[in-house]
C-alpha positions in Angstrom: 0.0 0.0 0.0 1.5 3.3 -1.0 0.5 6.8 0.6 0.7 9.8 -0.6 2.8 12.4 1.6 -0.9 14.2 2.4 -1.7 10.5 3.5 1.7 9.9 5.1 1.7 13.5 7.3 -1.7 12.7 8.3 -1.1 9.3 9.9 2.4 10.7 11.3 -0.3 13.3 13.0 -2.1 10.2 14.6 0.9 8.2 15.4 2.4 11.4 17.0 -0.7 12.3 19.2 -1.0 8.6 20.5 3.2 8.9 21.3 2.2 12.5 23.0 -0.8 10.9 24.9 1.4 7.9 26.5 4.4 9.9 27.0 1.6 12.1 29.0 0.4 9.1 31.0 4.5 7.3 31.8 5.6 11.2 33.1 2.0 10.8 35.8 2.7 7.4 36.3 6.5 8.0 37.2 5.2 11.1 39.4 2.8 8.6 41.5 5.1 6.3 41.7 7.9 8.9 42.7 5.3 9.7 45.5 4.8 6.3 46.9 8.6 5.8 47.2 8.9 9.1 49.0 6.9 7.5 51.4 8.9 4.4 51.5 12.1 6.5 52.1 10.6 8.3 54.4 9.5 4.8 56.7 13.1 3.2 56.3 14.5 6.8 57.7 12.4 6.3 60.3 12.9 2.8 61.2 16.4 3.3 60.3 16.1 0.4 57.6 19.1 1.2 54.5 18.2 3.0 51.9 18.6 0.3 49.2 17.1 -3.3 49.4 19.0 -5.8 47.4 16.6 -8.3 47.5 13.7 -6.0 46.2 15.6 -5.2 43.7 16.8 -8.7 42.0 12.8 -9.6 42.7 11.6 -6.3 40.7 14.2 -6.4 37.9 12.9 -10.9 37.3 9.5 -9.4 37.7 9.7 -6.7 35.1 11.9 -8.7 32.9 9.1 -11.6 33.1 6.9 -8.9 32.2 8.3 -7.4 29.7 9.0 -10.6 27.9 4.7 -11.2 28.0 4.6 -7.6 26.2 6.6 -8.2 23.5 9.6 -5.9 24.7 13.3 -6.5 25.0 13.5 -7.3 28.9 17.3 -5.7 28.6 15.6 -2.7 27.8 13.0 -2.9 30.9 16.0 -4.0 33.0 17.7 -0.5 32.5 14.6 0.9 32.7 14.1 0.0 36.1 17.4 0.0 37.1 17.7 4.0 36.2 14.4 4.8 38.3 15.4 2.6 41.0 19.0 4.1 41.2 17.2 7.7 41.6 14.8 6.3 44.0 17.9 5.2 46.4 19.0 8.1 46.1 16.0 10.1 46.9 15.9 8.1 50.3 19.6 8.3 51.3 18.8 11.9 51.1 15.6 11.8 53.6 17.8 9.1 55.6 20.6 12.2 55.8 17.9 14.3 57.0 16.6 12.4 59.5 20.1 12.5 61.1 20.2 16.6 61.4 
């Protein structure tokens, strides 16, 4: 089937607002989830539990590997994906852990 570039800029149009739309959705998604881990950090300051859990981790990464695997995406890619928000979710709660000690 061969589009014309009128037919081809349109459906870049649609592709482009669905993209848009789920970027929209991931950046509230991320921002609740931020949220919820702020909350974690903020019970391991408390309880003075370390900031990183290992064995959540390893769990989480199988999990979202297994995951991504069912959804037809490269699990390597998932892997780094949580890996990245993980690494800034440490280090959001090392940082309430340092203020709990002031």
């Amino acid at each position: 089937m061969s589009l014309t570039p009128d037919e081809a800029r349109q459906e870049l149009r649609r592709l482009r607002g669905s993209i848009d739309n789920m970027d929209s959705a991931l950046v509230h998604l991320l921002a609740e989830r931020f949220k919820v881990t702020q909350r974690v950090g903020e019970l391991k300051a408390t309880a003075g539990l370390p900031a990183a859990d290992p064995e959540r981790e390893a769990a989480q990464i199988a999990r979202l590997r297994a995951l991504a695997v069912e959804a037809d995406l490269d699990p390597e890619f998932a892997e780094k994906f949580l890996t990245f928000i993980v690494r800034e979710v440490v280090r959001h709660h090392e940082q309430i852990a340092a203020k709990q000690v002031d």
